[in-house]
N, C-alpha and C positions, 0 to 999 in steps of 0.2 A: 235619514236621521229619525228617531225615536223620540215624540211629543207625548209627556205628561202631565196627565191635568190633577190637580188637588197635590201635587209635587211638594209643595211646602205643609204638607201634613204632616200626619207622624207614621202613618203609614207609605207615603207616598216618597216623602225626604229618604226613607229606609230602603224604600225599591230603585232611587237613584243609583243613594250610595251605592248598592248592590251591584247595580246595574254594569256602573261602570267600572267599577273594580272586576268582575269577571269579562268583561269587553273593554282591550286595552285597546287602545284610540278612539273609543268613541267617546259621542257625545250626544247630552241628551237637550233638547227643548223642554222647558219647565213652564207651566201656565198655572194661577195658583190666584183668585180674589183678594187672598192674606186675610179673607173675613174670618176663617179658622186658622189659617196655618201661620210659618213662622217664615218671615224670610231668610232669618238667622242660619236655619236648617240646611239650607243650599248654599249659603257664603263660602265654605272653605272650598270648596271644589271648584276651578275652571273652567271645566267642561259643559257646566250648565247654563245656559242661556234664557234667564230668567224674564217672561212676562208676566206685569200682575194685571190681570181681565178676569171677564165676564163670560161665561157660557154663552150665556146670551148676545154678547159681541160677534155675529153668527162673520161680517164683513172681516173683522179683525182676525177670528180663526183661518178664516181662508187664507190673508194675508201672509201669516206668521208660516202655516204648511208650504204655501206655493215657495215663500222667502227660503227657507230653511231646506226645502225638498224634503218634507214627512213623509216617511216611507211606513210608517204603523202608530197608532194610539195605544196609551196605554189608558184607562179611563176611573180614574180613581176618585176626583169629584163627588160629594155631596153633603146634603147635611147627614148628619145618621144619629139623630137622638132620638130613644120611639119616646119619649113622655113625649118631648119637642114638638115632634110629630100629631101629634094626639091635640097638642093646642094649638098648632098653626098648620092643620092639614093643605091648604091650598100652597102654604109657603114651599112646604116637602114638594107638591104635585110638579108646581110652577120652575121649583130648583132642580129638582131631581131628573122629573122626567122632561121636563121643557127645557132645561140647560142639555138634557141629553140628545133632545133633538135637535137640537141648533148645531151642538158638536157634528152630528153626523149628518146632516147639511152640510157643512163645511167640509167635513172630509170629501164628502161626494162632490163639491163642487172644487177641489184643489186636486181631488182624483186618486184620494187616501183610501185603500181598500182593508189592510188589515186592520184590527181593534182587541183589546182586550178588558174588557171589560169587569169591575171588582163589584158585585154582587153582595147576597147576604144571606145568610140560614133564616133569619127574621121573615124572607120570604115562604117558608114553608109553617109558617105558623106551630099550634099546637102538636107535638108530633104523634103520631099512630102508630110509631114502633120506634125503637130504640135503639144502637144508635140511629139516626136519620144520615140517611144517603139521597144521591143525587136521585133515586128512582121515588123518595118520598114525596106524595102530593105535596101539592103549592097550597096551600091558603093560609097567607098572612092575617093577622090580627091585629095589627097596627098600620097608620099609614106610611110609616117608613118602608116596610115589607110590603105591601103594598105599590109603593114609589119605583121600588127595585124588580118586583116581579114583573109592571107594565114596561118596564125596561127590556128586559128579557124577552119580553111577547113582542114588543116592537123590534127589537133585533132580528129575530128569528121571522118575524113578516117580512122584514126588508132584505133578510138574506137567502140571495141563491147562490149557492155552491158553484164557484166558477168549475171546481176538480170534478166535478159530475159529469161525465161525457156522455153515458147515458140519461137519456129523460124518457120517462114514460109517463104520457099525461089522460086521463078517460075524463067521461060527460062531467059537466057540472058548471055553473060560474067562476069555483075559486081554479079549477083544474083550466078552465079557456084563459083567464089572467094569468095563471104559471104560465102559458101557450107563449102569450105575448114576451114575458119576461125571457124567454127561453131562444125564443127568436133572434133577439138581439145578443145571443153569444155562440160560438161554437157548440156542436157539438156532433158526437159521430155517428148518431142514430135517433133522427127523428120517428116517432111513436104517433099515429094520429088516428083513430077511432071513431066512428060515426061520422055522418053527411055533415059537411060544415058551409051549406050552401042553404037555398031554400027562403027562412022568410028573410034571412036577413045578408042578402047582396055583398053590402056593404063592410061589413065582417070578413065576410068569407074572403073578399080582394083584398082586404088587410093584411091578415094571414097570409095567402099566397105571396103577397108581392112583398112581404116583408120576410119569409123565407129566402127569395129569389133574391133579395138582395144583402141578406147575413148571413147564409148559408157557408158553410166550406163545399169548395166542389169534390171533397174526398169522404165527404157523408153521404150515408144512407138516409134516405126518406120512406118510411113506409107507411101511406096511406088507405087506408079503407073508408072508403065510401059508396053510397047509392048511386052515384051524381059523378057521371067523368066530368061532366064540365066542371065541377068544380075545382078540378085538380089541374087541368090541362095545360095552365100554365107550367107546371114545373115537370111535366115529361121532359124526355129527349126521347126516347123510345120506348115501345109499349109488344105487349104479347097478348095476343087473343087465343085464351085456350076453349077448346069446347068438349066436352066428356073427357077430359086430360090430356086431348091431343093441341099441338101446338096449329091452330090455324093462321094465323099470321104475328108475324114477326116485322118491326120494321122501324124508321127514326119517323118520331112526327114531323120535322121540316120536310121529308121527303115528300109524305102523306099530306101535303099542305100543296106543294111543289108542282107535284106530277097530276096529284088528282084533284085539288081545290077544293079535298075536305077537312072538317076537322078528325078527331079522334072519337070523338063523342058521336059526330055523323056515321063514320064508315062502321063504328060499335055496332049501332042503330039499322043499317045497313045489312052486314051480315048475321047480326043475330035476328033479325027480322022483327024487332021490338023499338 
């Protein structure tokens, strides 16, 4: 089922009626403070199943999603006056972006993954060309625009594209964080660049054993590193080439098995290093 918030607005009552009239048998969840909107707005329709809450009611949001089975948000909530704005900036901050964090806590925690979110031109402030499109800078000039754009930045930090099958991630803090995030989903071709071993142990076993354990067995892993040992965990089999010729060939349990070393060892071994 499809949850609406700010629903008894005058935008949001309009995206109902819409809603349902091009989708015959559904119905929608309505959420709505009534500190702007109308309840009136939703009365004639049956289909709607109206609550009047709190954004910030983060326990009660979960509630109503899990009750209902919300399968998407639609996110229409807030205040939007820029004078408003301008003299109760914290009021905007605290409703805007704080009622919107709560929302999507609660999605996360009822297991609501789609969103759609209603934004603002306000966010692009003064404009630099004419008409303004989605590729014109950001810089709001009130705190409503403002309110909506740290919106946007926190969506888009908290979103990883589940449909991304590939990930290709290089050096860096924000690129090792994707790492972790990436870990924890499918996908068909792990990408991994530079030694992920060395000062910090503890890291590096993170990584590995949180592959090893979310991995699909029908992906690819391709690592490059200084360091077998750091990878050793997630062979089954490995190739030792030397001038492009194939000198061994073989599964690591075997090379564990027969000869009681590891991968890293018998490397060390025949490359004489």
């Amino acid at each position: 089922m499809l949850l609406v918030t700010g629903a008894a607005g005058y935008i949001g009552s309009h995206f109902v009626r819409h809603y349902l009239a091009e989708n015959a048998g559904a119905a929608v969840v309505a959420v709505d403070n009534l500190s702007l909107g109308h309840r009136q707005a939703l009365n004639s329709n049956d289909k709607v199943v109206f609550y009047q809450t709190e954004l910030a009611d983060r326990e009660a949001l979960t509630e109503i999603m899990v009750k209902h089975k919300v399968s998407a948000v639609v996110h229409f909530a807030a205040r939007a006056y820029v004078g408003e704005s301008q003299q109760r900036p914290f009021f905007y901050l605290d409703n805007n972006v704080g009622g919107t964090t709560s929302l999507l806590a609660a999605m996360h925690a009822a297991g609501v993954e789609k969103l759609v979110f209603s934004s603002t031109c306000s966010s692009y402030g003064n404009p630099v060309y004419s008409p303004i499109d989605e590729k014109h800078p950001q810089n709001p000039i009130n705190t409503y625009g403002t309110s909506k754009l740290m919106v946007e930045q926190m969506l888009a930090a908290l979103s990883v594209p589940r449909d991304a099958r590939i990930r290709t991630l290089s050096k860096g803090t924000r690129e090792k964080m994707l790492l972790v995030l990436v870990m924890s989903r499918k996908a068909e071709l792990y990408l991994l660049d530079e030694p992920i071993g060395g000062v910090d142990p503890a890291t590096r076993d993170y990584i590995l054993n949180t592959i090893i354990k979310n991995y699909d067995g029908s992906a690819t892993i391709l690592l490059s590193t200084h360091l077998i040992a750091d990878v050793e965990k997630v062979l089954d089999e490995f190739i030792f080439l030397k001038n492009g010729v194939v000198t061994m060939f073989d599964s690591v349990d075997r090379v564990r098995e027969q000869q009681g070393k590891s991968v890293d060892e018998l490397f060390r071994e025949v490359f004489r290093c």
